[in-house]
FINUVO-105295 format. One line per field, with one value per residue: residue number from 1; z, x, y of N, C-alpha, C in turn. Coordinates in pm, whole numbers, plus 50000, padded with zeros to 5 digits. Each point is the difference from the previous one (the first is absolute). Layout:
BEGIN
seq = [NUM:...]
n_c3 = [Z:...]
n_c1 = [X:...]
n_c2 = [Y:...]
ca_c3 = [Z:...]
ca_c1 = [X:...]
ca_c2 = [Y:...]
c_c3 = [Z:...]
c_c1 = [X:...]
c_c2 = [Y:...]
//
This chain:
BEGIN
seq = [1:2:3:4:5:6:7:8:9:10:11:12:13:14:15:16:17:18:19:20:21:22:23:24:25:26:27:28:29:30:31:32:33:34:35:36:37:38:39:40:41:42:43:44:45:46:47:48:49:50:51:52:53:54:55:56:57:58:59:60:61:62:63:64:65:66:67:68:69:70:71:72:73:74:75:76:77:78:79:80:81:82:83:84:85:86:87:88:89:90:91:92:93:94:95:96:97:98:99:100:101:102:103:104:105:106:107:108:109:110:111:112:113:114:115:116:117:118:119:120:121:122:123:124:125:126:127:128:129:130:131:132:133:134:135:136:137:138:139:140:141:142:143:144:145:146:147:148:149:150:151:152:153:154:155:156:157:158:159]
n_c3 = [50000:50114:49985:49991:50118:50051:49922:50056:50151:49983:49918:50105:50135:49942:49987:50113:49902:49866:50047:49887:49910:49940:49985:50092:49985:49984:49957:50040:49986:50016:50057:50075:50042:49922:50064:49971:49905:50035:50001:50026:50037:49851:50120:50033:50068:49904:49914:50110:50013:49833:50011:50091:49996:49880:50073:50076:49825:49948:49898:49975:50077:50132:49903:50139:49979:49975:49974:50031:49986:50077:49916:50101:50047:50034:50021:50156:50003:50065:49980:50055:49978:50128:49942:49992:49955:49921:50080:50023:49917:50090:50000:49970:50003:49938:50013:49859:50132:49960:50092:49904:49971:49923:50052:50087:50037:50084:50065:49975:50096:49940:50078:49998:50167:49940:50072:49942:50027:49949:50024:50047:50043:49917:49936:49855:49957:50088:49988:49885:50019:50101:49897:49869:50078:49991:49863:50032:50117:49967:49875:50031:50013:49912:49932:50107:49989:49861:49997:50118:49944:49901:50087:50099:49906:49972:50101:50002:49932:49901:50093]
n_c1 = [50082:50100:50023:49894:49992:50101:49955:49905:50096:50124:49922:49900:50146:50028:49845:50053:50059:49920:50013:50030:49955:50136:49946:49905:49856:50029:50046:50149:49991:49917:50103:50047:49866:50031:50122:50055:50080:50062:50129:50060:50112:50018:49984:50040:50112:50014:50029:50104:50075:49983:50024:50143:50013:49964:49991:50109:50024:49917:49882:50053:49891:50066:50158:50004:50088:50126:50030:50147:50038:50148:50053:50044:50023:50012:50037:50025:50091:49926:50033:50102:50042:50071:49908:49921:49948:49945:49915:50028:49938:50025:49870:50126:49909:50007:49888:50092:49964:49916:49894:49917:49992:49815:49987:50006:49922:50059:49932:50029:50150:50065:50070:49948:50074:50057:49978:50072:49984:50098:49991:50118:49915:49893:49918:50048:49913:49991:50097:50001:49920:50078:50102:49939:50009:50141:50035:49965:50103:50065:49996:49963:50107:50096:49932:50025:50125:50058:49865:50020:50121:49956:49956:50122:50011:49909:50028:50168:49909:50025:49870]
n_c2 = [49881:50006:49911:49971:50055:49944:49852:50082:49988:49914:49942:49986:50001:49849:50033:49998:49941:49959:49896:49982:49889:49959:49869:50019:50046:50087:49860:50036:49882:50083:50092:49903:49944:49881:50091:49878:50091:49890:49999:49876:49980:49953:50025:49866:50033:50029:49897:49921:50085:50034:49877:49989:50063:49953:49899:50081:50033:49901:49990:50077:50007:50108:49991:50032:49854:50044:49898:50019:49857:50048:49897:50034:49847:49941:49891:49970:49995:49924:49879:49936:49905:49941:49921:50078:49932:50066:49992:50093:50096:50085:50088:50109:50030:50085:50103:50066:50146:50065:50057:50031:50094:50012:50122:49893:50088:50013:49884:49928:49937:49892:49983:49875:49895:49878:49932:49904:49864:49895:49868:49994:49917:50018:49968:50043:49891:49948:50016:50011:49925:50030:49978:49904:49944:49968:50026:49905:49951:50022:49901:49927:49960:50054:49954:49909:50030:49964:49931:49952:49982:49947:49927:50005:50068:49902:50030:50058:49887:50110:49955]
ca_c3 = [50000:49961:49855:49910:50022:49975:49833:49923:50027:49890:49901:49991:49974:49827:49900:50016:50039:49907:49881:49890:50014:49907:49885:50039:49951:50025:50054:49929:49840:49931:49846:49858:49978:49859:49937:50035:49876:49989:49896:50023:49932:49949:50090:50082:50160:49971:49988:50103:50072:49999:49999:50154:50015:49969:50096:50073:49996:49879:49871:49938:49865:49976:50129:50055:50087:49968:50106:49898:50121:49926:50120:50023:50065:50034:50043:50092:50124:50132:50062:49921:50097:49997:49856:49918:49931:50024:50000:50017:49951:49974:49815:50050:49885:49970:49827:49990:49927:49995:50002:49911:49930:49861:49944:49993:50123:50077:50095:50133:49966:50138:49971:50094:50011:50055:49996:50064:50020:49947:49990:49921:50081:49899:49854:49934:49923:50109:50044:49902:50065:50083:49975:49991:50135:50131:49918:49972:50123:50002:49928:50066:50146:49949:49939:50089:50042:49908:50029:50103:49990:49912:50094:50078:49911:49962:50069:49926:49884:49928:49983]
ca_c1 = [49918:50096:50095:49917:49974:50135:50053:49888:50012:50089:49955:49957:50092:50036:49897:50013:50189:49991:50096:49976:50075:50069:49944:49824:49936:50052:50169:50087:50010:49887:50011:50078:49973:49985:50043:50191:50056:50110:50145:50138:50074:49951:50070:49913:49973:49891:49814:49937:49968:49844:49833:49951:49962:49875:49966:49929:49942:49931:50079:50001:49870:49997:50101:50017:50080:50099:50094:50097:50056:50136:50011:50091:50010:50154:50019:50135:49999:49960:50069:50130:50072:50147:50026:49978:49811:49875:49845:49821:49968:49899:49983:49945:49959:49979:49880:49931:49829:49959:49862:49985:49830:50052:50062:50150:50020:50089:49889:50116:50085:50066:50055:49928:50087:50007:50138:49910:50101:49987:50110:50131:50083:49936:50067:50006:49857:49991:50087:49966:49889:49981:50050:49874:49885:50030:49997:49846:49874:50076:49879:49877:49993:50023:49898:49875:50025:49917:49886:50030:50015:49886:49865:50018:49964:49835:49918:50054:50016:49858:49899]
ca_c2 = [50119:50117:49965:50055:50124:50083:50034:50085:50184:49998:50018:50143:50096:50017:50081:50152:50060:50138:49905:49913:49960:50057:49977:50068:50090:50108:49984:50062:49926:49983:50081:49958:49878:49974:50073:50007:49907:49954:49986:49924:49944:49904:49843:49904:50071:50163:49949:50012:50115:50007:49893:50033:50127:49967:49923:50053:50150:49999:50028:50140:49969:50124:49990:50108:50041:49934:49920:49949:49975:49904:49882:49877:49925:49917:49892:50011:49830:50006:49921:49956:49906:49984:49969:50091:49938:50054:49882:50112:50116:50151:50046:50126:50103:50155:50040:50190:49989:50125:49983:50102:50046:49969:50074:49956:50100:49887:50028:49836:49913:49945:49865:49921:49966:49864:49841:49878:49911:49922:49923:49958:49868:49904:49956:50099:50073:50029:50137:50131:50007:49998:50116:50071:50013:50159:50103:50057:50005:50187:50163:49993:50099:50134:50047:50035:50096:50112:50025:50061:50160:50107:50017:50070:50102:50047:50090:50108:50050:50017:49946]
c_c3 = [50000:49870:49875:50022:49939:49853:49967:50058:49863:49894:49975:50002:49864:49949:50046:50014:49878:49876:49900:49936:49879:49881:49976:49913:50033:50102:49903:49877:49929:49871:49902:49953:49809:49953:49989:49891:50004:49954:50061:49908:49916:50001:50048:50105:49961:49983:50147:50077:49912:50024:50160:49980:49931:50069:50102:50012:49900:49852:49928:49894:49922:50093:49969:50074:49897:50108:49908:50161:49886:50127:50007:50041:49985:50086:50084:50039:50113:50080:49913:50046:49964:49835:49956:49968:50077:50031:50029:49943:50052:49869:50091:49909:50056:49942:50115:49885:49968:49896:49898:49981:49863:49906:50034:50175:50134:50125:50118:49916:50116:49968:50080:49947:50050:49943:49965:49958:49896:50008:49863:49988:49900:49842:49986:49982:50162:50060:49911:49989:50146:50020:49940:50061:50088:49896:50004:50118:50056:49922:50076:50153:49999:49975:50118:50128:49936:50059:50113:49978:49946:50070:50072:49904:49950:50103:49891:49868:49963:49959:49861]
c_c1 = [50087:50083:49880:49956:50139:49984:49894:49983:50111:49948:49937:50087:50050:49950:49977:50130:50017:50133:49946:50044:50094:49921:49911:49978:50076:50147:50067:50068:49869:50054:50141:49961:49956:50026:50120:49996:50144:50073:50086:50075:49952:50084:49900:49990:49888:49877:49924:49969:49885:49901:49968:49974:49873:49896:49942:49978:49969:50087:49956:49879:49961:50086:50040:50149:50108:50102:50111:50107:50114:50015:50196:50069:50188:49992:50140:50004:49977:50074:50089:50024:50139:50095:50031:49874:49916:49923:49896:50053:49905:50007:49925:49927:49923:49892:50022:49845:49989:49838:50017:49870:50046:50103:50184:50071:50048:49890:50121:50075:50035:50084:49986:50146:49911:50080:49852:50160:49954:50107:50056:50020:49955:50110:50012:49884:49895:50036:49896:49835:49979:50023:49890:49855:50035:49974:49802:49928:50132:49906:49848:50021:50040:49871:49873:50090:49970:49872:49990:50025:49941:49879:50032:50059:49890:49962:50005:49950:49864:49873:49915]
c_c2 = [50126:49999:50096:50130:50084:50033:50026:50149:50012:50062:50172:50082:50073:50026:50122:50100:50087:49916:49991:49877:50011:49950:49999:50099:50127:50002:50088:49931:49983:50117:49911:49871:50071:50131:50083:49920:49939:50020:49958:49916:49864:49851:49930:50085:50135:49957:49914:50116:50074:49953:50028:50180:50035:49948:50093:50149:49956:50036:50112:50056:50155:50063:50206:50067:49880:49920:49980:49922:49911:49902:49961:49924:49937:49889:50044:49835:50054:49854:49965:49872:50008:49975:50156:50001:50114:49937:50117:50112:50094:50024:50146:50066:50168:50018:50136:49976:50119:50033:50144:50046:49972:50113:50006:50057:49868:50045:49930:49962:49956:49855:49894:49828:49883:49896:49861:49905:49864:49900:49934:49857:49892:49974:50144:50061:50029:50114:50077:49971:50069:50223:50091:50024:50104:50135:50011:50063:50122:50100:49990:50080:50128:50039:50035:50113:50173:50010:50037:50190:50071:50008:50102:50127:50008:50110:50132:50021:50039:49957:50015]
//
């Protein structure tokens, strides 16, 4: 009985705190949803980072706002053994972004940083499967850092 009282004074608190929510009716990505026209690099890694940024700002049906983001990544060893042998890879990667009106005018930029890891320790083709899984799920996460940032600039921009 207290357990239920608590999470329904809860609730009310939160309908009355004046929040929104970001992807709700009148959230602050309601002005770049389906209207951010893309441009990245014409790489595997560019075309994941469109399809995820698409995803969750939609696809450009009456795009209002230009996105141009460069991507780029590097592979470091992260373990070595005594041999010498690599057996794990970080794969660091970088995306400069920068949000535009259509008339070209610079609204945001910014540069958004992550790592993901992959092992070394399989066959060859293993390795470079594995390599390409880390190159996809870097642009996917770059990419949901981009979104991130551009939400938290939807407030600033022109309704």
């Amino acid at each position: 009985m207290q357990t239920r009282r608590a999470a329904l004074l809860g609730l009310l608190a939160l309908a009355g705190c004046g929040l929104t929510p970001v992807f709700g009716t009148g959230g602050q990505a309601q002005v770049l949803h389906n209207a951010v026209r893309l441009a990245a690099p014409d790489t595997v890694a560019g075309f994941r980072l469109r399809e995820r940024l698409e995803e969750r700002l939609g696809v450009a049906t009456s795009p209002r706002f230009g996105l141009n983001v460069d991507l780029t990544s590097a592979p470091t060893p992260a373990t070595i053994t005594t041999d010498g042998d690599t057996t794990r890879f970080n794969l660091e990667g970088a995306a400069n972004w920068a949000l535009t009106d259509m008339a070209g005018l610079e609204l945001a930029t910014g540069t958004v940083n992550t790592f993901t890891s992959y092992s070394a320790t399989g066959s060859t083709v293993a390795t470079q499967a594995a390599a390409n899984d880390a190159a996809d799920r870097l642009a996917v996460a770059l990419a949901d850092l981009i979104a991130a940032r551009l939400i938290l600039a939807a407030a600033d921009l022109p309704q």
